[in-house]
Structures are given as structure tokens and as C-alpha cells.
ChimeraX commands (.cxc) that place a marker at each C-alpha (Angstrom):
marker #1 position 22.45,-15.96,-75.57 radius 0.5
marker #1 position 24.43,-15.05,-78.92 radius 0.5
marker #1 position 22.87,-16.07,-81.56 radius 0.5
marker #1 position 25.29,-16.79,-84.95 radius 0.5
marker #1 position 23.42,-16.81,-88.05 radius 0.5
marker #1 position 26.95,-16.41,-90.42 radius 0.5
marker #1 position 30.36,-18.48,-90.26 radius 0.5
marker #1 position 32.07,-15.99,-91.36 radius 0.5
marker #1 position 31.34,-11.85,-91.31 radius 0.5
marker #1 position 30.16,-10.06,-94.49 radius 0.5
marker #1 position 33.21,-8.23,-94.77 radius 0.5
marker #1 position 32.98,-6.48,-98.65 radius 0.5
marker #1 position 30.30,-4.61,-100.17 radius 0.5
marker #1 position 29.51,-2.50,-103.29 radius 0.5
marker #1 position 28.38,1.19,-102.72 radius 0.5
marker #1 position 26.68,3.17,-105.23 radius 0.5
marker #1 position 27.89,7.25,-105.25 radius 0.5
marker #1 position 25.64,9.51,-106.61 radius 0.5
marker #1 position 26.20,13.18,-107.42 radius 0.5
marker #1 position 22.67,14.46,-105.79 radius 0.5
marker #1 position 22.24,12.45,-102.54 radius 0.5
marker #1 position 23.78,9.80,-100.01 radius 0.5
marker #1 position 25.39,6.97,-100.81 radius 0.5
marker #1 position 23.44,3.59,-101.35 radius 0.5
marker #1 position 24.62,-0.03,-100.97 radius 0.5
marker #1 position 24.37,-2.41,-103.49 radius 0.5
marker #1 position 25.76,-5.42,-102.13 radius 0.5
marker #1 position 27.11,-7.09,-99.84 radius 0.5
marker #1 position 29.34,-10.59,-99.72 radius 0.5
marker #1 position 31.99,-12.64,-98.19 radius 0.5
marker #1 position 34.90,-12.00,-100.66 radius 0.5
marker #1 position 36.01,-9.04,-103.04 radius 0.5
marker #1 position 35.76,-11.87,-105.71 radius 0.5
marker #1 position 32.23,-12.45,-104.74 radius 0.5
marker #1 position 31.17,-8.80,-104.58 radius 0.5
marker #1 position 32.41,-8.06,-107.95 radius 0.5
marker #1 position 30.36,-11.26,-109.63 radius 0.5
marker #1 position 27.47,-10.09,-108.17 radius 0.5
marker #1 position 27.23,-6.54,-107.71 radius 0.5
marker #1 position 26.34,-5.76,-111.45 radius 0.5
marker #1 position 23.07,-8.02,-111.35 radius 0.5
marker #1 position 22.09,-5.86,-108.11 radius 0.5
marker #1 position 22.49,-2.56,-109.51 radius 0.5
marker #1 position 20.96,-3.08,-112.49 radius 0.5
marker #1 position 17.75,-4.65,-110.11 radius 0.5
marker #1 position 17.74,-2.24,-107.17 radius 0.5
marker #1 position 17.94,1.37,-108.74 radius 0.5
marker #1 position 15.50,2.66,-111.22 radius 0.5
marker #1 position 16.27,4.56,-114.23 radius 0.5
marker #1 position 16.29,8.01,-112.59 radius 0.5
marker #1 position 18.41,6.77,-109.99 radius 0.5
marker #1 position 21.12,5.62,-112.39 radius 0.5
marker #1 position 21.55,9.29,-113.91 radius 0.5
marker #1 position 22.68,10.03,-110.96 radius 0.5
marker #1 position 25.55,7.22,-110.15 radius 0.5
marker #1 position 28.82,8.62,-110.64 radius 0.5
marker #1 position 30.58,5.48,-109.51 radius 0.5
marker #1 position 30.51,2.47,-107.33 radius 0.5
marker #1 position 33.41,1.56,-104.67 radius 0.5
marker #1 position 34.58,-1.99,-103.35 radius 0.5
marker #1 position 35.10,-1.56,-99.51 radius 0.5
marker #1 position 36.61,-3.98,-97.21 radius 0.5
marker #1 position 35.46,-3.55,-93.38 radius 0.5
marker #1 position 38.40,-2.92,-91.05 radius 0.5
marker #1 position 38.64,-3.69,-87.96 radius 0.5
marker #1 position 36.11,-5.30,-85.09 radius 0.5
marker #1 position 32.73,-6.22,-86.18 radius 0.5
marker #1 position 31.56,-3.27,-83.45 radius 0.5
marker #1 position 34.25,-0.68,-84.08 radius 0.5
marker #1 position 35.56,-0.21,-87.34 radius 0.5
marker #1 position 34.84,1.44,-90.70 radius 0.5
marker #1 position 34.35,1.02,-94.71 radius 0.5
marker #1 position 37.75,1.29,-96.79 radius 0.5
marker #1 position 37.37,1.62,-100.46 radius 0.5
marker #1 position 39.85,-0.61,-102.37 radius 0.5
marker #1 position 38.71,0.10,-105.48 radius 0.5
marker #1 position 36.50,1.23,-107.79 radius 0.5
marker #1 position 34.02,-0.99,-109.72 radius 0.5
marker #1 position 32.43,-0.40,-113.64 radius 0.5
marker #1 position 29.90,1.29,-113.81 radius 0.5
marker #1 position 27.21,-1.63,-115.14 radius 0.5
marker #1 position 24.89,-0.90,-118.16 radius 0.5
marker #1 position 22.32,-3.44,-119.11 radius 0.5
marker #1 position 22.25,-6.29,-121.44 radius 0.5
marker #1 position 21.83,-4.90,-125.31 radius 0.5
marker #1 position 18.49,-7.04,-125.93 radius 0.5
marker #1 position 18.55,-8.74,-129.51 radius 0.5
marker #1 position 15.87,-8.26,-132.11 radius 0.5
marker #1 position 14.60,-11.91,-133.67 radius 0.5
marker #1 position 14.95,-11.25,-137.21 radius 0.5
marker link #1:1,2 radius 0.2
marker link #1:2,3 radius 0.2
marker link #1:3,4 radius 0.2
marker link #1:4,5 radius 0.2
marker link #1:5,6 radius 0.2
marker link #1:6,7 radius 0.2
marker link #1:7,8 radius 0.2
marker link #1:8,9 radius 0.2
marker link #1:9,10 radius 0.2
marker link #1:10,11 radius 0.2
marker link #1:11,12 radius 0.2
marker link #1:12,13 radius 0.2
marker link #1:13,14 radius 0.2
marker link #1:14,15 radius 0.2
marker link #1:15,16 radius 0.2
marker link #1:16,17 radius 0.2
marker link #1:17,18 radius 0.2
marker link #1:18,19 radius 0.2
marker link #1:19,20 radius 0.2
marker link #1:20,21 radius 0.2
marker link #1:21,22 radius 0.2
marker link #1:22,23 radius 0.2
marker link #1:23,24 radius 0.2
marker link #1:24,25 radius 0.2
marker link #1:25,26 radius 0.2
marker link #1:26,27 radius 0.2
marker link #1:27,28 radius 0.2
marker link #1:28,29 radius 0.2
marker link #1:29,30 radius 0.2
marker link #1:30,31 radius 0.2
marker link #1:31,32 radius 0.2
marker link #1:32,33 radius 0.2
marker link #1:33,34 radius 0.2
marker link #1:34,35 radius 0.2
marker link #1:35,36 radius 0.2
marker link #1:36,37 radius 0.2
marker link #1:37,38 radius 0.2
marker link #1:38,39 radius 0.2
marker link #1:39,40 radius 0.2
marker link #1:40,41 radius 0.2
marker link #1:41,42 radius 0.2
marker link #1:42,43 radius 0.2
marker link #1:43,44 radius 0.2
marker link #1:44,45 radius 0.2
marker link #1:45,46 radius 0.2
marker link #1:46,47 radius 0.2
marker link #1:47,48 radius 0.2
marker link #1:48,49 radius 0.2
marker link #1:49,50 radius 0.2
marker link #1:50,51 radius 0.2
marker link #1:51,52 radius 0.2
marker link #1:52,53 radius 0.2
marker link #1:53,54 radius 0.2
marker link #1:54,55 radius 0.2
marker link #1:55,56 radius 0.2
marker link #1:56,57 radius 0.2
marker link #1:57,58 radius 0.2
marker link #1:58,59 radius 0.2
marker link #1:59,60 radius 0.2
marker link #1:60,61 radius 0.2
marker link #1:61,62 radius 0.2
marker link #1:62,63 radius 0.2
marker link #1:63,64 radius 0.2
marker link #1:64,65 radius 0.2
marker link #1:65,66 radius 0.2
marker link #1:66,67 radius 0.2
marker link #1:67,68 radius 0.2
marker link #1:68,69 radius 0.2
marker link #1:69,70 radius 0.2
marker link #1:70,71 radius 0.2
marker link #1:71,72 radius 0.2
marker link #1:72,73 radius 0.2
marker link #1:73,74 radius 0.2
marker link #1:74,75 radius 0.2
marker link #1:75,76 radius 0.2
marker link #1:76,77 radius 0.2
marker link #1:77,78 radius 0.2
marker link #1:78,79 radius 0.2
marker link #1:79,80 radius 0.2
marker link #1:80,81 radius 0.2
marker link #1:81,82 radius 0.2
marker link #1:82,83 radius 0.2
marker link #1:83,84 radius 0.2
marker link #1:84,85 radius 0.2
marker link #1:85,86 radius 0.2
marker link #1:86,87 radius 0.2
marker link #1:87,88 radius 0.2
marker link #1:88,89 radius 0.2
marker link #1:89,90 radius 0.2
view
């Protein structure tokens, strides 16, 4: 029995590199245009401060190839995301 919970495979995601350790996803959508919208939000949410230091970039990658034999191809590379400058009420 196959069991289809998607209509359509989650082909692009955003991968944080860091300089100390393995690489860590950050998200993962349907569309390049999708990925990049959202990615920001889910860095800033998933890694702590520490964790951040150590980013020294993130990559768009496309999956190529069959959904059970293929591999990660990094298109390009995404900006860095800072947060939100919070403003004082005066």
C-alpha cells in the first residue's frame, strides 16, 4: 500500500554551513521562490545565538534526480539573515 501524503515532492531546501560542525537544514519547500520567503523566519527560530557565530553561509539546493537516488545541488547562495532592529517607544 503506498501511501501519498504530498502532490508534489519537496524538491528545494535551505542549508545552514557552519565553520565548526555539520551542516544543518533550515528549510524545506516546494519552489526556490518559496524557500527563499521562508527560510529567513526559520533561521532566525531554529538556531540559537551560539549557533549563529558559527554560520558562514546558507545554500539553496535543488534535489536531482529520483526521489530514491539522487543528491542536493546548490544553486545558490542565500543572505545571511540578521534579526529585526526592535524600535524603542519614545
Amino acid at each position: 500500500m503506498l501511501i501519498q501524503t504530498e502532490s508534489k515532492a519537496q524538491g528545494w531546501r535551505a542549508v545552514a554551513v557552519f565553520d565548526d560542525r555539520g551542516d544543518a537544514l533550515i528549510f524545506v519547500g516546494r519552489s526556490s521562490t518559496q524557500v527563499r520567503q521562508e527560510y529567513a523566519e526559520a533561521f532566525l527560530e531554529l538556531l540559537d545565538d551560539e549557533e549563529k557565530e558559527h554560520v558562514t553561509g546558507v545554500q539553496l539546493q535543488q534535489w536531482s534526480g529520483a526521489p530514491d537516488a539522487g543528491r542536493w545541488n546548490v544553486k545558490a547562495a542565500l543572505k545571511l539573515p540578521t534579526p529585526a532592529k526592535v524600535k524603542l517607544a519614545a
